[in-house]
N, C-alpha and C positions, 0 to 999 in steps of 0.2 A: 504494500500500500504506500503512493506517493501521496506527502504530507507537506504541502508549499503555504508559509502564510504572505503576504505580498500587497502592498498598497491596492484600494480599492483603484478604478476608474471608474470614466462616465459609462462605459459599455458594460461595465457591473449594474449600474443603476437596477434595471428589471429583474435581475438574479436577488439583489440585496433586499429586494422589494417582496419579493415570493418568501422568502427566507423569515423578513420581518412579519409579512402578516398571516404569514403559517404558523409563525413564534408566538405571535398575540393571541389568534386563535385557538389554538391547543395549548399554551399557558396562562391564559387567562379565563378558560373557560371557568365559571363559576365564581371567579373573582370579579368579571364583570358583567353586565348585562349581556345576555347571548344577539340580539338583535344587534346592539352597536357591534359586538365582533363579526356576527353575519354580515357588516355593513363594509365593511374594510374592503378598498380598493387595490389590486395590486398597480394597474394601471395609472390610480389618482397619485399613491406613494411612490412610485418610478421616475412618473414625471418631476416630482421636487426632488426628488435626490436627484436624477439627472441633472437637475439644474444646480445644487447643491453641491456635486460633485464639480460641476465645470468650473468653479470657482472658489475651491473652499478656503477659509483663512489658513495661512502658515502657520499657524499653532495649531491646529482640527488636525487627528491622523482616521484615516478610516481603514481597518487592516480586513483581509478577509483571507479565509482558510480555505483553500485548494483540498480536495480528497479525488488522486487519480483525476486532477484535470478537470474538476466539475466543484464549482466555490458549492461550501454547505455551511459555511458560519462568517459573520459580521460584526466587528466591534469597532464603536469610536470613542476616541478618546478628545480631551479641549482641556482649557481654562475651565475651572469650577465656578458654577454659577451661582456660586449661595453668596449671601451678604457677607460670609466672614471667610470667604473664599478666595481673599486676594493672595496671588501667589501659589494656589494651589491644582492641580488638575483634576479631572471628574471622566471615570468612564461613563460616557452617555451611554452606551447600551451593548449587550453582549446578547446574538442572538445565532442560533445552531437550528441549523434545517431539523424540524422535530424528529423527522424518520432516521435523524444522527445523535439522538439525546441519549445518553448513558456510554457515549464511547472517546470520551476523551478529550472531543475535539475543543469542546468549550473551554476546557480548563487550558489547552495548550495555545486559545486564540488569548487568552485572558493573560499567559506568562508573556505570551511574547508583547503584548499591550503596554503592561505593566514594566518589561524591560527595557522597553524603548522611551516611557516615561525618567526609569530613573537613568539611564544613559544620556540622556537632556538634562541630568542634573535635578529633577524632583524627586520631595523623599516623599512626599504623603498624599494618596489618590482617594477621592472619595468617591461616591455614588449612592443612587437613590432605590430602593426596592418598595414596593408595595407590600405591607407591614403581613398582609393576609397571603403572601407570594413563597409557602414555606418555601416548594423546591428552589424556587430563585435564592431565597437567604441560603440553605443548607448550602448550597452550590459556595456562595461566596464566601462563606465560613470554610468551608474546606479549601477556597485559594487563601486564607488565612485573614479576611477582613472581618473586623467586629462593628458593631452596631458602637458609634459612639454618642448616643443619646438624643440629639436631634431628633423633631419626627417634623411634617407638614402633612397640610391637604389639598390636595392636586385635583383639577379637574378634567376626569380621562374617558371620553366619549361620553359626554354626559352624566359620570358617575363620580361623586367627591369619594373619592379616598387618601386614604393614609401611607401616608411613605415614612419609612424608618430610613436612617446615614448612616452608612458605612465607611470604613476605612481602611485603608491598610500605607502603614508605615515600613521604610528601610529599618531595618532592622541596628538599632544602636541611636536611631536620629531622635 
């Protein structure tokens, strides 16, 4: 099995798009409303990331994981958006083709994320999970991020929910 992870492109857009709203679909089933997931475009979301892509800021990395030649996972990283977030980066989102969940690949698109952050010289990454999202927290606990007490309410297809902060630090910083 060839294992490539590699900057996204524009001509990712559609693949990243299929990836993310099979991810929302099937992990979020029951977390949110079924009709807003039934509602998910892959079309509407290819279009802005295409567009999104053709010009992203120099700090945004969007990395995707190759399996034998066909991407099956997506994660981007930025500047952290929170109020006490100067200086700091934020994985936006980590997301593995579902029919790929349980074999690795998340956790190796998340090391190589993580080490291209602190290779740029950051020690501490944060991110957002939906507090009701065990597999997603379990997952992130086992790349070694803890909940550092933060929480907000977010508005996701029409649904207020709860997001817990995560972190995870270079070890010694």
């Amino acid at each position: 099995m060839s294992l490539i992870v590699r900057p996204a492109e524009v001509a990712d857009a559609r693949r990243i798009s299929e990836i993310h709203v099979a991810g929302w679909q099937e992990g979020y089933r029951g977390l949110l409303p079924a009709e807003a997931l039934d509602r998910l475009s892959v079309d509407e979301h290819a279009e802005r990331r295409a567009r999104f892509l053709s010009e992203p800021p120099s700090e945004i990395r969007n990395w995707l994981l190759e399996v034998d030649g066909v991407v099956e996972a997506w994660a981007g990283t930025g500047p952290c958006r929170d109020d006490d977030g100067d200086g700091l980066v934020e994985l936006y989102a980590l997301y593995v083709n579902p029919a790929r969940w349980r074999g690795g690949f998340g956790a190796r698109l998340f090391d190589h994320a993580w080490r291209d952050l602190v290779d740029r010289g950051h020690e501490l990454m944060t991110l957002w999970v939906l507090t009701t999202n065990e597999r997603g927290r379990r997952f992130y606990e086992r790349q070694g991020m803890t909940p550092d007490g933060r929480r907000q309410v977010v508005e996701l297809r029409g649904c207020e929910c709860d997001e817990v902060r995560y972190r995870l630090t270079v070890a010694g910083a």
